[in-house]
N, C-alpha and C positions, 0 to 999 in steps of 0.2 A: 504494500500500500504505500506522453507519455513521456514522452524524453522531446516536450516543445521550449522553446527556451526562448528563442531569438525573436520571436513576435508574442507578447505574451501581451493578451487581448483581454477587458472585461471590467465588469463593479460588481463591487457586493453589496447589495441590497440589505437593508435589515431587513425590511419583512420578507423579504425570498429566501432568505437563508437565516434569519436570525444571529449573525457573528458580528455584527457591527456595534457602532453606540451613539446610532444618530446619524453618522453620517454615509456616503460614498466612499469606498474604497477604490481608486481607481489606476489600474497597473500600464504600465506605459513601459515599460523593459530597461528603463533608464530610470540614475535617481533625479530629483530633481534639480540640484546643485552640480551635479555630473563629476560628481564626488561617492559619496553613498559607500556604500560595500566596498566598490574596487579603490576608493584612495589608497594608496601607496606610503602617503606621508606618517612616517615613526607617530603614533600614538604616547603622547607623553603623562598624559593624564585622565584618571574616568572619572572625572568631574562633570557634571551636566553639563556646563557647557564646553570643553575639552571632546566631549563626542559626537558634536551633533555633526561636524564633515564628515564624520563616518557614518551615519543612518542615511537612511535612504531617502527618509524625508523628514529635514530636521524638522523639531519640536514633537515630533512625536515618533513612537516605538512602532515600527510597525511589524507581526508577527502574522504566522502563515502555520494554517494546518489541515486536513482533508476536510470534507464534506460529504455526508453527516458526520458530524464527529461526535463520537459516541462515549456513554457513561463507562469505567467509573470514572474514566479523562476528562471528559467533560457531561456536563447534564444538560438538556433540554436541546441539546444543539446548538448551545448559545455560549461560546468560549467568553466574548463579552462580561459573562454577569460573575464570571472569578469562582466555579463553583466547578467539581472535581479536581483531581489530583492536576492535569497538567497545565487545566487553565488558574489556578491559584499558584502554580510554581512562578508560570510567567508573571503573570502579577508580582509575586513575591521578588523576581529578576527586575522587572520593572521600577519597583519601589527603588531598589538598593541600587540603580543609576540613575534616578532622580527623578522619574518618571510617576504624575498623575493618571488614576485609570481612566482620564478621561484622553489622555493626551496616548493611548496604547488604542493601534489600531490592527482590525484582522485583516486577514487577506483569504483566499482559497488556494490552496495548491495542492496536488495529488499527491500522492503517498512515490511513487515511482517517480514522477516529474521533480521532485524536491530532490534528489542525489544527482541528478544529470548534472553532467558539465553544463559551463556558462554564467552568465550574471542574473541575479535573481530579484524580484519586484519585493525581497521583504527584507527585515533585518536577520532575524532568525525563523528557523518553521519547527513546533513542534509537533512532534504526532508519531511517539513509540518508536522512533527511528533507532536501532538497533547503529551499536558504531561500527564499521570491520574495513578491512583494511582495503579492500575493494573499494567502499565509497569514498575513502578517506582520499583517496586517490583526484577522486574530481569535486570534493566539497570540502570543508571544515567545519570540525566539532566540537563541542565544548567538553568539558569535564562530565561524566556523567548523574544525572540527578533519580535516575532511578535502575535496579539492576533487573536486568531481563528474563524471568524465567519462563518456560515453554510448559507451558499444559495438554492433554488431548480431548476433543468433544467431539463424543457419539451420541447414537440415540439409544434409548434404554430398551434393551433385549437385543441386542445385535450382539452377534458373536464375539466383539474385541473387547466389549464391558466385563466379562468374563474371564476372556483366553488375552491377555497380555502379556506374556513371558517374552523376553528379547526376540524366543524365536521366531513365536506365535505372532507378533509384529507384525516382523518381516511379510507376512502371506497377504495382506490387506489391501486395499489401493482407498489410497487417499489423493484430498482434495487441498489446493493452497493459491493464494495467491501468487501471482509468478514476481519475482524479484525479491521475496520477505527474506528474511535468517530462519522464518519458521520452515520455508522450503530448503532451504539448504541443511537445517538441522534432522529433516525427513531425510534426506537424501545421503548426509554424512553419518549420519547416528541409527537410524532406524534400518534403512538401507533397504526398503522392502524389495518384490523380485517383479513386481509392477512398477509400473514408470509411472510419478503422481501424475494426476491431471490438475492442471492449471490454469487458474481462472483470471478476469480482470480485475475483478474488486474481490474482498471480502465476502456483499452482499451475494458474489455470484457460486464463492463455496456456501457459504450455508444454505443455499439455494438446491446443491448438489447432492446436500448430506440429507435435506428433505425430503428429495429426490431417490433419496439410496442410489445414487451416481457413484456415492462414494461412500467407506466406511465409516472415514473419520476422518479432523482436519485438526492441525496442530495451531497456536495463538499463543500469543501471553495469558497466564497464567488468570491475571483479573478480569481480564476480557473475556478468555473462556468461562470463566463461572459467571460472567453476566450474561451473553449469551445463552449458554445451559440454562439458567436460571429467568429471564426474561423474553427472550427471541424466539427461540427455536422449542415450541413444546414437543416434550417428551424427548429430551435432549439431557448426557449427563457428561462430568466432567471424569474421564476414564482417570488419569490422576494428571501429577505436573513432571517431569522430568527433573533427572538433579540439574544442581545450579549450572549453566555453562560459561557462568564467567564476565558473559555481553551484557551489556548495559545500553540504556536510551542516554542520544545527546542530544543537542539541541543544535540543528544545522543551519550552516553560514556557507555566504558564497567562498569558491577556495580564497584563502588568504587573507579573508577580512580582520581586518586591526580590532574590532569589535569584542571579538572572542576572549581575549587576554582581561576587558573589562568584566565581562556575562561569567567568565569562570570566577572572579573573586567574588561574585554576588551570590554565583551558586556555594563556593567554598562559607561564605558567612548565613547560609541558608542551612550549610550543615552544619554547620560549628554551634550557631543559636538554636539547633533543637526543631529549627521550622520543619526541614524535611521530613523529619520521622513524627512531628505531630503532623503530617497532612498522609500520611502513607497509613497512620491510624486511620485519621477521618475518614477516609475514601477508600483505600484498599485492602484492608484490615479482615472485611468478610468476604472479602474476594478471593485470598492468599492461603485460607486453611485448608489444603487439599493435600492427600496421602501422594506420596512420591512412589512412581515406577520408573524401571529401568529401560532405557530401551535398547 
């Protein structure tokens, strides 16, 4: 959660999309200053106004994340109103570079179009982006503010609810979005003797697994028990895999001076305890699921 970059066309609507806060968002592929993201110039200070040649459009933050974006990330669809786990992080990244939540604006951007090479219409995009060295290659990332674990969701009575043993895995065919860590941790770790099938969105596996297209599809850990728990009836979270390490970061066009500012906001986010009080709040009955191996 394709790869357009060079003509990036559009607004966001508040009442079309609910992500805004009042006003038009509107992406023109260039910052306004013609500065933004790609200045170059040594970053000497993350003082409010020390950073504002580096945003894309000074006076205000402007952040980017898929559509719909879903609970426990964010609630109602509406990253705006600072309620789930990563639209109160931003906020919380906001605060701590000076930044009013009236002056933080949203954007839309796809889950796969966010790691393409090229210059980007936002400052940062969050949205579960897993870090690895592949995207690292044509984006930059900040420190990570949450660590990534993989869960599985099937429907209740299908065989894999049951039979999950390493090997028993293996024989299954699953469903995934094409470009995730979740498809590549199917394909590195589970290693089944099906080729997954891969979808455009999200919505279009759990569409599959509805479908029995597919046994099972792998996600973060919180998303699959909302999911299971709210989306898909009669849907169960088969368990979560051990930890693998990968973490969510919050991405920037390659090279942006930004970063170096967003990671001491995030480092003072964990230091003051905010992180793990919002990982309570919001992911907390997401994250109690039995560990299998795969």
């Amino acid at each position: 959660m394709t790869f357009r970059r060079l003509a990036l066309v559009g607004a966001l609507l508040v009442a079309g999309t609910g992500m805004g806060v009042g006003s038009i968002a509107t992406v023109s592929g260039a910052s306004p200053d013609a500065q933004g993201p790609g200045n170059t110039a040594p970053l000497r200070s993350c003082s409010y106004s020390a950073i504002q040649p580096y945003l894309y459009s000074p006076g205000h933050l402007t952040i980017a994340t898929d559509a719909p974006a879903y609970p426990p990330w964010f609630e109602h669809n509406r990253p705006s109103d600072q309620k789930g786990y990563e639209s109160a992080v931003a906020y919380g990244v906001a605060k701590r570079l000076g930044f009013k939540p009236s002056q933080v604006r949203w954007v839309v951007e796809t889950f796969n179009a966010s790691y393409a090479p090229g210059p980007k219409h936002f400052d940062f995009d969050i949205n579960e982006i897993s870090v690895t060295k592949t995207r690292a290659k044509a984006v930059t990332f900040s420190t990570g503010y949450y660590t990534d674990d993989e869960a599985l969701v099937a429907l209740k009575g299908s065989p894999i609810v049951e039979h999950h043993t390493p090997a028993a895995l293996e024989r299954y065919v699953y469903g995934e979005e094409i470009g995730t860590t979740a498809l590549q941790y199917i394909n590195s770790r589970i290693r089944p003797t099906h080729r997954p099938e891969t979808f455009t969105t999200l919505n279009d596996v759990k569409s599959a697994l509805q479908d029995h297209r597919i046994a099972a599809f792998v996600t973060d850990t919180p998303t699959s028990q909302y999911i299971a728990t709210t989306e898909i009836p009669h849907a169960v979270v088969v368990g979560q895999f051990p930890a693998s390490g990968q973490h969510y970061g919050l991405l920037f066009q390659k090279g942006d001076k930004l970063v170096k500012c967003v990671d001491k906001a995030i480092h003072e986010l964990k230091k003051s305890g905010v992180l793990r009080k919002l990982v309570k709040k919001y992911l907390r009955v997401y994250t109690s699921i039995p560990v299998i191996k795969p």
